[in-house]
C-alpha positions in Angstrom: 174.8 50.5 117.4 173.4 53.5 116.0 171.1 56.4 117.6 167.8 55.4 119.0 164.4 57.0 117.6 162.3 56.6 119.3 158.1 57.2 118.5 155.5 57.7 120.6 151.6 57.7 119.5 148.4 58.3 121.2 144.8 59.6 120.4 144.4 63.4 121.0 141.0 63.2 119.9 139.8 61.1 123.0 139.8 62.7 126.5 138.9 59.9 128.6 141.3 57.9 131.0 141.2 54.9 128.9 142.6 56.2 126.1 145.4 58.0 127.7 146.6 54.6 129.2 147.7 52.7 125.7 150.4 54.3 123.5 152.3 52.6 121.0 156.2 53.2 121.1 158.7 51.6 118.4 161.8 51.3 119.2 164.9 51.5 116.6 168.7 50.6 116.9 169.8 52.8 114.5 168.9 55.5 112.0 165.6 55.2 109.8 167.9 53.8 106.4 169.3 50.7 108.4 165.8 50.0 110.1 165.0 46.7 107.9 168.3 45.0 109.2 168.9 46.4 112.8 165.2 46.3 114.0 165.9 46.4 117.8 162.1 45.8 119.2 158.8 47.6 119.0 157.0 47.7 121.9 153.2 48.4 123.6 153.8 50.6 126.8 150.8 50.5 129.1 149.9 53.2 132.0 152.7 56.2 132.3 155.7 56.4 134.7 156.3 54.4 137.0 153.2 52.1 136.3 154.2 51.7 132.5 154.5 48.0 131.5 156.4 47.0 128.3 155.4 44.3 126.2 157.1 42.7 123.4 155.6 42.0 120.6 156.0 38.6 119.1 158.3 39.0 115.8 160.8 37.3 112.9 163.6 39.4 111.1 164.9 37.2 108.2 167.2 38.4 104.8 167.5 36.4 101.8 168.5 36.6 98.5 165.9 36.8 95.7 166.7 37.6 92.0 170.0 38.5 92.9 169.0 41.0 95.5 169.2 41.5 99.1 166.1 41.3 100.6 165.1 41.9 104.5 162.3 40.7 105.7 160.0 41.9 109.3 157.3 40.3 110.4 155.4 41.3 113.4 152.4 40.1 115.3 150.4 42.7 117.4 147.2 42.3 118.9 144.9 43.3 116.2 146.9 42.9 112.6 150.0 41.3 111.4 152.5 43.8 109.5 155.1 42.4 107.2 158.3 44.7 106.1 160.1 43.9 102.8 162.8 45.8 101.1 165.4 45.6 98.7 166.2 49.3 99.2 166.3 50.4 102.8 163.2 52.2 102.6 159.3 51.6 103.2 158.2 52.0 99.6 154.5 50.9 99.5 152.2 50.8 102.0 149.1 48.5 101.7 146.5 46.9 104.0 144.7 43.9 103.6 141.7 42.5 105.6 139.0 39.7 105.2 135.3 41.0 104.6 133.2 39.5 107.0 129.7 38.6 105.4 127.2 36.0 105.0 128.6 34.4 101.3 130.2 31.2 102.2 133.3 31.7 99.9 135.6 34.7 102.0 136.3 38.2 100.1 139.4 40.1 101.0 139.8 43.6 100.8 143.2 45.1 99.6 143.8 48.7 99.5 147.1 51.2 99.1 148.1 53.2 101.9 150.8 55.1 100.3 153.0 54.6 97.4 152.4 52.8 93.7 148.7 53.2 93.3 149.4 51.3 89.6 151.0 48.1 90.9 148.4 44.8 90.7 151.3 42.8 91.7 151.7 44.7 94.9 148.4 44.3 95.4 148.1 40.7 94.7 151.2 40.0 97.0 149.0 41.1 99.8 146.2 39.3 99.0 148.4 35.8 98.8 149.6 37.0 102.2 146.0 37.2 103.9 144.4 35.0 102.3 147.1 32.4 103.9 146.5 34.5 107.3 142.9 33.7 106.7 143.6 29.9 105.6 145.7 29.6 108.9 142.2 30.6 111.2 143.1 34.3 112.0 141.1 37.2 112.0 143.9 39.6 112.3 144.7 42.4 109.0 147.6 42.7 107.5 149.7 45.6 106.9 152.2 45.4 104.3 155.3 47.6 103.3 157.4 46.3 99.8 160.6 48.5 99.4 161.6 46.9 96.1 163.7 46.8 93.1 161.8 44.2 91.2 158.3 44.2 91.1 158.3 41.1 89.1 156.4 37.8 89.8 159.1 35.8 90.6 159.9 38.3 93.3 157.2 38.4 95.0 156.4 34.5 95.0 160.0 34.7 96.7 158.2 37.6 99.1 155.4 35.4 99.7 156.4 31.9 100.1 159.5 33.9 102.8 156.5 35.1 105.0 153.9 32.2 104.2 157.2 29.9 105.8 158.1 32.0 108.6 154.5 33.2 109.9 153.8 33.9 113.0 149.8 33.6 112.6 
């Protein structure tokens, strides 16, 4: 077991009692480089002190091989989004979101966008649409937020990608 980081967020911004009461603390085993195989838990902590409550949030750790590299897999459901964690190099690499456009046409839109990382990667992007539009298919609501750490940014890597999460979902 390796060092424990552990991160703690909250809303400066708003003063009010409410918002003091939810913070959202993650939880690693070890350090930052090994966090894609030794996820220990993330967790929602309600109140402060004595009254905090923690709550697991549902999640799947899963490591393949596609192409011929290693490939870990996270997938966790909280309350509002789903995010999914895939690398083949121990890192975050890109960070995107993806969300369904609620509106009156009777055919769905999705919206993907890049958080951080390789603005100039329509595969990336396209991976993340796959990956709600089968959140979407399934009946949920939720967003997605999606990190890809990879090597290979080719199609038949991120079918792999997608048909690993589209099989282990937790939507």
């Amino acid at each position: 077991m390796g060092e424990k980081i552990t991160i703690v967020g909250s809303n400066p911004h708003q003063q009010n009692e409410k918002s003091d009461k939810l913070e959202v603390l993650f939880v690693f085993s070890s350090a930052f480089r090994n966090l894609f195989v030794n996820v220990n838990c993330f967790y929602f902590v309600r109140g402060r002190g004595k009254e905090a409550m923690e709550i697991p949030v549902q999640q799947k750790k899963l490591s393949l091989d596609i192409k011929g590299n290693k490939t870990d897999i996270v997938i966790c459901a909280y309350d509002d989004h789903f995010m999914v964690i895939a690398t083949q190099i121990g890192s975050m690499g890109t960070i995107l979101q993806a969300r369904k456009e609620e509106g009156v046409s009777i055919h769905p839109t999705f919206s993907v966008s890049v958080l951080l990382g390789k603005r100039d990667e329509p595969m990336l992007v396209a991976c993340a649409r796959q990956i709600i539009e089968h959140i979407s298919n399934a009946g949920s609501s939720r967003s997605l937020v999606l990190s890809l750490g990879l090597r290979d940014h080719s199609l038949p890597t991120l079918k792999g990608i997608v048909s690993a999460v589209t099989e282990n979902c937790l939507w």
